[in-house]
N, C-alpha and C positions, 0 to 999 in steps of 0.2 A: 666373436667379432672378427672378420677378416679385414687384416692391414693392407697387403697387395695383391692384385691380382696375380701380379707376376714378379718375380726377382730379379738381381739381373743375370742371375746364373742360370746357368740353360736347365727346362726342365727336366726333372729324375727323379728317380726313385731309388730303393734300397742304399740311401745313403747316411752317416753318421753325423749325428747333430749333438752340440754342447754349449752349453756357457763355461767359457774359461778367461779366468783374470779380467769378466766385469765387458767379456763379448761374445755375441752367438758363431759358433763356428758351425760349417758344413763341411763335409771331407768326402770325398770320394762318390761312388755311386754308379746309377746306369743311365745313362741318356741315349735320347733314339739314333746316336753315333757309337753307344758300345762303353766301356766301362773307360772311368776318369779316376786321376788320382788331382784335383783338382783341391783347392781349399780355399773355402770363402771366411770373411769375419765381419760382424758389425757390432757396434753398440747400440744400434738399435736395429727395429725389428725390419723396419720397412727403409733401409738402406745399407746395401751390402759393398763391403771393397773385397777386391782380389787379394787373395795372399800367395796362393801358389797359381798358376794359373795354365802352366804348360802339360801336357797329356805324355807320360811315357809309358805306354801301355806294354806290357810283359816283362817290366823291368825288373830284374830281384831285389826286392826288399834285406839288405844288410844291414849292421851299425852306422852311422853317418851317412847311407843314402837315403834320397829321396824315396817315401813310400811306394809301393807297386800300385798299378790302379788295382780296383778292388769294388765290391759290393758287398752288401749285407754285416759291415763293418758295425763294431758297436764302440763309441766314444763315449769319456768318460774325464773329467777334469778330478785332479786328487794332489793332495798337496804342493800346488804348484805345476802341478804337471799335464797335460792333455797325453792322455792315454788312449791306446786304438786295443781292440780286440778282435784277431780273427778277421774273417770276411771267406769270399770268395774270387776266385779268378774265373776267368772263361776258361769254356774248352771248346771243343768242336763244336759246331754250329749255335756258335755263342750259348750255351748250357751251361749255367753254375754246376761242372762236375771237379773240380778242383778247394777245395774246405781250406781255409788257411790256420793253423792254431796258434799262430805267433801274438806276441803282444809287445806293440810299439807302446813310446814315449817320447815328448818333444815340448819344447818349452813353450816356443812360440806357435807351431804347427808348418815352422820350415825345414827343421833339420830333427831327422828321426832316429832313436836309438832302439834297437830291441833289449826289450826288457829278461833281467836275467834271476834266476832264482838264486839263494844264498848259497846253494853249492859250486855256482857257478856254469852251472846248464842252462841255455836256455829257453826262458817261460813257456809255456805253451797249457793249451784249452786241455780240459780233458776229452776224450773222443768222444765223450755220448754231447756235445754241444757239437760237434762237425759232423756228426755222421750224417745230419737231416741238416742241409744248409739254409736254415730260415735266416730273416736277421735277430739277431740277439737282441736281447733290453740289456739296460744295468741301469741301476743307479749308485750314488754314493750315501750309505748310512752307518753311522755309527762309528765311526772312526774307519772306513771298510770299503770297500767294494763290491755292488752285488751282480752278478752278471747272471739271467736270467735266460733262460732256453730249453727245446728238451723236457719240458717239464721237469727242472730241475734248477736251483738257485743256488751258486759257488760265491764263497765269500773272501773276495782278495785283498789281502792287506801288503803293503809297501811298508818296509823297512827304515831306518835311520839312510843307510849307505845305499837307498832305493833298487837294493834286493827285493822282488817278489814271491809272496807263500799266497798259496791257494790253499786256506787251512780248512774249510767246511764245506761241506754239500747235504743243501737241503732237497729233498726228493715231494714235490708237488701233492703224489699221491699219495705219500705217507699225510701229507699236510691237509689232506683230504679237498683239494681245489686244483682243478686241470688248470694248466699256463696254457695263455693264450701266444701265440705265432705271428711272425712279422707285425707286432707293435709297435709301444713304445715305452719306459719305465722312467718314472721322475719323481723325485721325492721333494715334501715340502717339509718343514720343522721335522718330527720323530714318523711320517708316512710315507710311506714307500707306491707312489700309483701307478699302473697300467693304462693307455686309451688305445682304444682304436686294434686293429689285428682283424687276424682271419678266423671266422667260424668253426666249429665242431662241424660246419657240413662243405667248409671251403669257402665259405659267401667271406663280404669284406662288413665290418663292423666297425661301430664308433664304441663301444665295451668300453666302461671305464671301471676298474676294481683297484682296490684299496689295503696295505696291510702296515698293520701297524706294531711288527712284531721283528723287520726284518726279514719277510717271506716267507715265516713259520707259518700262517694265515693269512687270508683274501675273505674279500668280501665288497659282491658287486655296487655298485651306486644306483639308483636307478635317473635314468639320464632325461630329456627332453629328446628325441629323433631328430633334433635339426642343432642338436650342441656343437656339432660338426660333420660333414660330409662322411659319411662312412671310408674307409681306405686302411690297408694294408701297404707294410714297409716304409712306413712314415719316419720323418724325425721329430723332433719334440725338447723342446728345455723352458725353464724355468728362469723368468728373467722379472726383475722387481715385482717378487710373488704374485706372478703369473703363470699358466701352465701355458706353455704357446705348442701349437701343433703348424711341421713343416709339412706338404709335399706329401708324396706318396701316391698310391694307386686308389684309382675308383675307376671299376673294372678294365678296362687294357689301356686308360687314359693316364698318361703322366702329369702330375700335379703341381705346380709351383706358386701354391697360394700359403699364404701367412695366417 
């Protein structure tokens, strides 16, 4: 069922979506002015307020600055925390050739820390999630972190002293089930779901698949063709056990429906 036709944040794609502390957040993205470090919130679906609102595009992402803009970013709420994953920068003629493997955190989604490992290094993706700059999934299971890409699923867990360990990687292929590419990943009770992404042949898809193992295994749904607009680089969260789908792409059309 769609809420709006439009939001009031201008529309975009490859941007990060979450429910955090009981509201939907949006962060960052592409809009047809070029990449935002923008951040929206509501408690509900179909009425958004500003939280961050100004654009500082190529700015460096440090401890206590404001995030850089970015794309294909993956968010994630985790004890208390809204967590970013990764993204993209521009390069030359606006081209995602720039991978980011940093991983922010922030209370609110105003002031952002990077996240650091118990060694004191820190955090970062491992390269097989940046080498191919799709947007990433995650969701949160199991006391964990699942950040999905690459056909590959990295399981990240946070610490007492909110140190990061990246302690598992599940390999798709071994799992016997290809990951699907610029979707979206949301878990409800002990299931971890996929919707929507791009095809084995590039086409944009409404795919909705299911695993109830923590990413060890998939297993498709079979869906209605009109359960939602087909699109790649969507956002998506989970809000009074609902799966809601944001935005995204159906073919070179930027999306800003609910």
């Amino acid at each position: 069922m769609r809420e709006k036709e439009a939001a009031e944040w201008q529309a975009r794609h490859n941007f990060a979506c979450v429910v955090h502390q009981g509201r939907i957040f949006v962060v960052g993205g592409r809009t047809h002015n070029g990449l935002v470090n923008d951040v929206w919130s509501s408690s509900l679906a179909n009425s958004f307020d500003s939280v961050i609102f100004e654009q500082r595009k190529g700015v460096e992402t440090t401890a206590n600055q404001v995030l850089s803009t970015r794309e294909r970013a993956l968010a994630l709420s985790f004890k208390g925390n809204l967590y970013l994953f990764g993204g993209c920068r521009d390069g030359s003629g606006g081209e995602c050739v720039m991978a980011l493997k940093e991983v922010l955190y922030s209370r609110e989604g105003e002031t952002w820390t990077r996240g650091m490992l118990q060694s004191g290094s820190p955090a970062q993706l491992p390269d097989f999630f940046v080498d191919k700059p799709y947007q990433l999934m995650g969701s949160v299971h199991d006391d964990a972190m699942l950040v999905l890409g690459a056909n590959t699923v990295a399981v990240v867990r946070v610490m007492d002293t909110e140190a990061i360990s990246i302690e598992q990687v599940y390999s798709s292929s071994q799992a016997g089930w290809q990951l699907g590419r610029a979707g979206v990943a949301l878990s409800i009770a002990s299931l971890v779901f996929t919707l929507g992404g791009e095809t084995n042949g590039g086409g944009r898809s409404n795919r909705v698949t299911f695993s109830p193992d923590g990413g060890r295994s998939w297993t498709d749904i079979p869906a209605p063709p009109l359960l939602f607009p087909p699109r790649t680089d969507l956002g998506g969260a989970v809000l009074n056990g609902r799966l809601c789908v944001f935005g995204g792409l159906a073919g070179s059309v930027a999306l800003a429906d609910v």
